[in-house]
N, C-alpha and C positions, 0 to 999 in steps of 0.2 A: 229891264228894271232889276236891279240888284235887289237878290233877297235879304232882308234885316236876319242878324247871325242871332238865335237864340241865347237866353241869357237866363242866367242861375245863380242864386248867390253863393251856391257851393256845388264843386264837381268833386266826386270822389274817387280817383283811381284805384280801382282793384274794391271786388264787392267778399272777401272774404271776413274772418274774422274781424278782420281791424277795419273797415272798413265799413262794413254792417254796424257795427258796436257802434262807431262815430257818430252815422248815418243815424240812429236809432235814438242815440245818447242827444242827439242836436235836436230831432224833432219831438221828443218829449219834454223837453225843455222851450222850445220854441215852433210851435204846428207850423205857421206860417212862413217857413224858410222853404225855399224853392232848394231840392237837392238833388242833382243824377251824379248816379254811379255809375260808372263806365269795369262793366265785366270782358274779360277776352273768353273766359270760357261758354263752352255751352253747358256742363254739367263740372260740378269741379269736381277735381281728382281723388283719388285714396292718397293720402298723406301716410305720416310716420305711426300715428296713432298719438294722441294728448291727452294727457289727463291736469286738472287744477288743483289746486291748494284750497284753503279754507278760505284765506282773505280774498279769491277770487269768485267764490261762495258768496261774499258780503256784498262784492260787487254787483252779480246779478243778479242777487235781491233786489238792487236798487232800479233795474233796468227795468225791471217786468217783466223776467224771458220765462219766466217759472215750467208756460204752459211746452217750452222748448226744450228744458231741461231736463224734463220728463221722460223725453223719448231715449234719453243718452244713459247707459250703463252708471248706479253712481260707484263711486271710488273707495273702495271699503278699507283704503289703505294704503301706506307703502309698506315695501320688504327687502331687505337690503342681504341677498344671502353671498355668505362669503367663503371660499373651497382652498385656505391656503395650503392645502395637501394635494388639489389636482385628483380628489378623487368621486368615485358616486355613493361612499358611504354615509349614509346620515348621522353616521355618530362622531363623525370628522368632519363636518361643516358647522357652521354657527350663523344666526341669525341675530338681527334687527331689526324689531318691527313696529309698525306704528300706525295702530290700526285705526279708522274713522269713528268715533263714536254720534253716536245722533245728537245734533245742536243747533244751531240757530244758521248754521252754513257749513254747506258738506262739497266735495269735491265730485269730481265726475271724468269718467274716462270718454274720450268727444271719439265717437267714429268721425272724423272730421269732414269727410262728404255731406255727408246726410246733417251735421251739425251747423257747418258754414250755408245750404242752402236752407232749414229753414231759419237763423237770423237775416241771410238775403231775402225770403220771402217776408218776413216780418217787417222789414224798413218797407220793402214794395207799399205791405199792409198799411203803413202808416202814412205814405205820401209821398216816397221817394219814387220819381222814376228812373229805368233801367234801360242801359241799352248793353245788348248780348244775345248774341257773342258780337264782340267790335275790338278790334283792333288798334289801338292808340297807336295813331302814325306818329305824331308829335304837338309837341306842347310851345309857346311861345309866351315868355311871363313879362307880363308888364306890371306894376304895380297895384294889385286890388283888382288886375282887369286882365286876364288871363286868358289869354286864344287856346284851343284844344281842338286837334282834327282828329277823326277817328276814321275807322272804314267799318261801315253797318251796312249789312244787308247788301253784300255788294255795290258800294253808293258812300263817298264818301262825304264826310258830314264835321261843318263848325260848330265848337258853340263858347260863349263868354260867360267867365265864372270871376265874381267878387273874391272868393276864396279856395285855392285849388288845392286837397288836399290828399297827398299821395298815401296812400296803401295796397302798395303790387307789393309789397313784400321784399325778398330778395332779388327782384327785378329792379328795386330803389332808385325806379322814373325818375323820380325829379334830384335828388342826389346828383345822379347820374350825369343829367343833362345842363347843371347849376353849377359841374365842376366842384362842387363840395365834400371836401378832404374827411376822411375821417382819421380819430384818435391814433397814434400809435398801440397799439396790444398785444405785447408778449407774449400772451395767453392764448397757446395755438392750439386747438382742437380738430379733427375731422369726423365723419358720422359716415358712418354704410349700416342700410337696414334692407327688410323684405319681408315681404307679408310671407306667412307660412298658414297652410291649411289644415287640417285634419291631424296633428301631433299630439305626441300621444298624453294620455290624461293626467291631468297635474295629481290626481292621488295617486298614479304609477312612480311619482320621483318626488313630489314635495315629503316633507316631513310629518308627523302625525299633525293633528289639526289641535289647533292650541285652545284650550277654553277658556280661555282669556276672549280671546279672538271672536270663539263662538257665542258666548253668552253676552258680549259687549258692541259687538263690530255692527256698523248699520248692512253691511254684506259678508259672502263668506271670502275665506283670506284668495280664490279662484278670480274675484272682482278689483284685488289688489294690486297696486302699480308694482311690479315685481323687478328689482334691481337684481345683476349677479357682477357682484362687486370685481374684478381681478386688476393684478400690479398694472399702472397705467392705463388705466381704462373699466368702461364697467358696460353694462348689455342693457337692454330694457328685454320685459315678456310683456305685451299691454293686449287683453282678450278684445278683439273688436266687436266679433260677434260670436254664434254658437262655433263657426267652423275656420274663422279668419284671425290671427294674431299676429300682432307687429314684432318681429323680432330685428332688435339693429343693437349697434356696438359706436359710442364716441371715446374716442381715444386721443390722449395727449400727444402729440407728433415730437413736442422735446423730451420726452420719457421714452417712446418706441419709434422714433422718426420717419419715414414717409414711405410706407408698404405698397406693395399694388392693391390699390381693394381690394378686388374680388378676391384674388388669391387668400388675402387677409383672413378677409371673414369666412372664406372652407375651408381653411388651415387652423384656425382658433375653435371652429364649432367640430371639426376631426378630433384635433386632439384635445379639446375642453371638458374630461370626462362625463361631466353633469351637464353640461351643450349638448352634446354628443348623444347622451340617452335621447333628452327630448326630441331634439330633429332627427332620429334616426327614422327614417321610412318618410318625413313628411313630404307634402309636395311645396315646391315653396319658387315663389314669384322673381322678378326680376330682382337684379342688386342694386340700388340705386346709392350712389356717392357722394357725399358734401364735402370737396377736400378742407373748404376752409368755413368755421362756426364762427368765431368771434369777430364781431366789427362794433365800432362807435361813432357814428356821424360827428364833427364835430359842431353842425348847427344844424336845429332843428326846425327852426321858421325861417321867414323871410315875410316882408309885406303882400300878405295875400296867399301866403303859400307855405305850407305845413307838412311836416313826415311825422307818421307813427307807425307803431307796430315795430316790423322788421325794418321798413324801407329806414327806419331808425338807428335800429342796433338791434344786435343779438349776442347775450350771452355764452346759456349753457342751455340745453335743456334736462339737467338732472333733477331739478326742484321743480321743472315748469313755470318760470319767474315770465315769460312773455307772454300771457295772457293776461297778469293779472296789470304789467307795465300799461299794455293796452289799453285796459280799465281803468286805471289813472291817468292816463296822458286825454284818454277823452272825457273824464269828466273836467280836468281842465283846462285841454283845449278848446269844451263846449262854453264854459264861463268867459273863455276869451274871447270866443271869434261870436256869440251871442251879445256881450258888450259891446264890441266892436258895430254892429247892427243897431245897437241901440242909441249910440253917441255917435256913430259913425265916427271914427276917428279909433286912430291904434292908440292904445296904455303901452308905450313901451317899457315903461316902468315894469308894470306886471309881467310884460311878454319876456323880458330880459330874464327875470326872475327863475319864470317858468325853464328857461333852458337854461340858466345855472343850474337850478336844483335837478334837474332829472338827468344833465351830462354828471354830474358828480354823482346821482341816485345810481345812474349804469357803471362808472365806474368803480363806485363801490361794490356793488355786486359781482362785477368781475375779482373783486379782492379775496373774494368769499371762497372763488372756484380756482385762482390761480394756483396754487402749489395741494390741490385738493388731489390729482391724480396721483400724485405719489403716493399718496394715502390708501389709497382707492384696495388694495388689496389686504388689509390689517384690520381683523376682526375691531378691538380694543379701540386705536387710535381713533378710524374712521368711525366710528358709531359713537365716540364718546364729541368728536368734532361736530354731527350731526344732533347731538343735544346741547352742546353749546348753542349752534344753530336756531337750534328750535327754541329756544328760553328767548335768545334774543328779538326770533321771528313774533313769537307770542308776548314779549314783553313793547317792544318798541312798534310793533304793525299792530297785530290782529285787537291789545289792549283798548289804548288809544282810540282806534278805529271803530271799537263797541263802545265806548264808556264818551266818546264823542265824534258821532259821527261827520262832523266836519274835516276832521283828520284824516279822514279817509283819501282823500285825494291827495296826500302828500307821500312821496315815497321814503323809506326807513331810508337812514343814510347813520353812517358813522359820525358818532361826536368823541369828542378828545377821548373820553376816558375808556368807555367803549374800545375806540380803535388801540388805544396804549393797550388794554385786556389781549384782545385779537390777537395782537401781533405779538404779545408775549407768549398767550398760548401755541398759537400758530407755530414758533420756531423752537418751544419745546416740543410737540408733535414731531418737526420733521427730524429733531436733533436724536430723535427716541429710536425712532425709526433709521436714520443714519447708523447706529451703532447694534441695531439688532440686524441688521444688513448685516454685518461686519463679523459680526458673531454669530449667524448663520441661527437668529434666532426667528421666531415664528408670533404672533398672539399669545401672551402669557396671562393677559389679566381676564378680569369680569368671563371668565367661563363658564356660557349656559349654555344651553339648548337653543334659547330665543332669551331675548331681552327686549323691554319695552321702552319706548319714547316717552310712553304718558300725557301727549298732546291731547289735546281738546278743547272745545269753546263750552262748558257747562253752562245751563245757566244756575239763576241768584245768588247767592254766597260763595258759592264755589270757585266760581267765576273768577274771583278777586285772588283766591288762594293757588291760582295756577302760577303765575309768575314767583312765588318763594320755589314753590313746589319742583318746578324746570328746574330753578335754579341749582338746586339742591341736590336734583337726583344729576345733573351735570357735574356739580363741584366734588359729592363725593365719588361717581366713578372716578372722576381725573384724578384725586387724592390715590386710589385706589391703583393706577397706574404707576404712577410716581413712586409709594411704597415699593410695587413690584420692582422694580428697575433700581431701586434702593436694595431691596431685596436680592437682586441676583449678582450686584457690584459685591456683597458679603460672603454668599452664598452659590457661588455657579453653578457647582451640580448638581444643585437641588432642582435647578430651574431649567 
């Protein structure tokens, strides 16, 4: 007698972030959906180390993960420090930074083991079952009625799923196996990182401790997502825990083009003078390599069957923009594939919609980061880029998205005028930059010590006055640029 093959109205490939969140995001929305997730691991891995943004903040407000979030370092910051001298003096480097203040959504640095297993355990909590460690042999898609063989427990095992939706990540199962092309992307990146252990204390090489910082920050600037800016390329420092820290490096391959990693990254952190100090003596883990960061699916459903997360796209991770993408693609792919349950039958309308708007939302974002490495070593240019950024970030997401929460689920994307801005700014930036190449100049403007972003979600009144406010302190540094370079065309050896 042939055994009847189990059945689910959703299987979920891969139980990590994106996967979990889905998982999570569907059954609080709908208890009685039948959901497994199919994990390969038994314990998952140390990753790069991640930290989130504000608007991903808003997100998990909405989830309920509070009691999760708790356990995770939060994110007192970013710091963007820049060394266009190549030396360890601190009176010859300049900073950017842009600290957390306390508001209504704060960010967080994710040890990502211990982060990914308990929103796995959380979905468990809620009624998802689990099978892992298993091994997805393969998948056979029929419309709405999806075959999935695994190998569990030694024993392998069928089951049918109404909606199969992939989240393995850069494994991109169903991509993969669908023949589904992705976007063209000029926009070439690679990444080599490695945990380092026991290096030496950030008061032996950071800079005095700012009281800006100290008397405003929800942590101290040691809890902050720590950029170190150089030509073509920039480093993360991300504290995982008391004794573990993520140190890696992504870099533009059409700015510095295709190194050996590992050589790469002990030959930058040798001669990096401020690399150099900190990793001196540390003990530090394997190199691990991503020769290639950017990809764009060019579809993201099909009848029955869905990609999010990475199995999607991935852009950059300098802003950390792929968690919060996650967070929007599942609150509305939760409103689709729960319609879908209730009418039985697809909205293709809607469905269409949805992968209009978030292939254009990804590729706009890639707009963001394309010609940004060249930038990437210029005190001036790059920190006044990064407050462009943030006016926009905070004018057209994080506003919107407080002042009406339904907006929340829809990703920023470029409108005409907007984009005419961008792309004006944008190639006076590189045009500035192109001629201080030339003339062997260096950062001439906005000269501090540190200089602040100003971001923040306040609340009441305040609130409302942050969008001039970005605006403002953006429009006049870039004024402030533009004079200098006006300045030095008069004046050269003054400058």
């Amino acid at each position: 007698m042939k055994t009847e093959i189990p059945r689910y109205d959703i299987i979920i490939l891969g139980g990590g972030i994106a996967g979990s969140v889905m998982a999570i995001s569907l059954k609080r929305k709908t208890p009685a959906l039948t959901i497994l997730i199919i994990e390969r691991s038994i314990i998952f891995p140390n990753k790069v180390g991640e930290s989130s943004a504000e608007m991903t903040g808003l997100f998990f407000n909405r989830f309920g993960i509070e009691h999760i979030l708790k356990k995770q370092i939060p994110k007192a910051g970013l710091r963007f420090l820049f060394n266009e001298h190549n030396t360890f003096d601190p009176e010859k480097t300049d900073e950017f930074s842009s600290p957390s203040f306390k508001s209504i959504a704060n960010g967080y640095h994710f040890n990502r083991q211990q982060f990914d297993e308990d929103l796995l355990a959380e979905a468990i909590k809620m009624g998802c079952e689990i099978r892992r460690p298993a091994e997805i042999i393969d998948f056979n898609y029929e419309k709405l009625n999806s075959l999935v063989r695994i190998k569990y427990e030694d024993k392998e095992a069928e089951f049918r799923a109404t909606w199969l939706i992939d989240a393995s990540g850069t494994e991109r199962i169903v991509g993969k196996k669908m023949g589904w092309q992705d976007n063209t992307v000029t926009f070439d990146t690679a990444a080599s990182l490695a945990h380092f252990e026991n290096l030496r204390p950030i008061t032996e090489w950071d800079k005095l401790q700012s009281d800006v910082w100290k008397n405003n920050a929800i942590g101290p600037q040691s809890q902050s997502t720590i950029h170190f800016l150089r030509h073509g390329c920039w480093w993360w420092h991300i504290v995982l825990n008391n004794n573990t820290t993520s140190i890696g490096v992504v870099y533009d391959k059409n700015i510095l083009g295709t190194p050996d990693a590992e050589k790469f990254f002990n030959d930058y952190l040798e001669n990096d003078e401020l690399l150099k100090h900190i990793t001196q003596g540390a003990t530090r883990g394997a190199i691990k390599h991503l020769p290639k960061l950017p990809y764009l699916s060019k579809q993201l459903y099909n009848d029955g069957l869905v990609v999010i997360g990475d199995s999607a796209a991935f852009i950059d991770p300098l802003f950390s923009p792929g968690i919060e993408f996650i967070c929007q693609q599942s609150i509305n792919l939760t409103d689709l594939i729960t319609d879908y349950f209730k009418n039985n039958k697809m909205n293709y309308r809607k469905w269409n919609r949805y992968q209009k708007v978030f292939l254009a939302a990804f590729s706009d974002r890639i707009k963001i980061y394309q010609d940004r490495y060249k930038l990437m070593g210029s005190y001036d240019l790059f920190s006044n880029w990064v407050q462009l950024d943030f006016f926009g970030y905070f004018c057209f997401t994080i506003f919107p998205s407080v002042v009406f929460p339904g907006r929340m689920k829809t990703p920023p994307r470029f409108l005409f005028p907007s984009n005419l801005v961008y792309k004006f700014v944008t190639n006076r930036y590189l045009k500035i930059a192109a001629r201080r190449k030339l003339q062997g100049r260096l950062s001439t403007s906005l000269k501090k010590p540190v200089s602040y972003s100003h971001i923040a979600i306040p609340d009441g009144f305040t609130f409302y006055l942050k969008v001039p406010q970005l605006f403002f302190i953006w429009f006049i540094n870039y004024m402030r640029i533009e004079m200098d370079e006006v300045g030095f065309m008069f004046f050269p050896k003054k400058k």
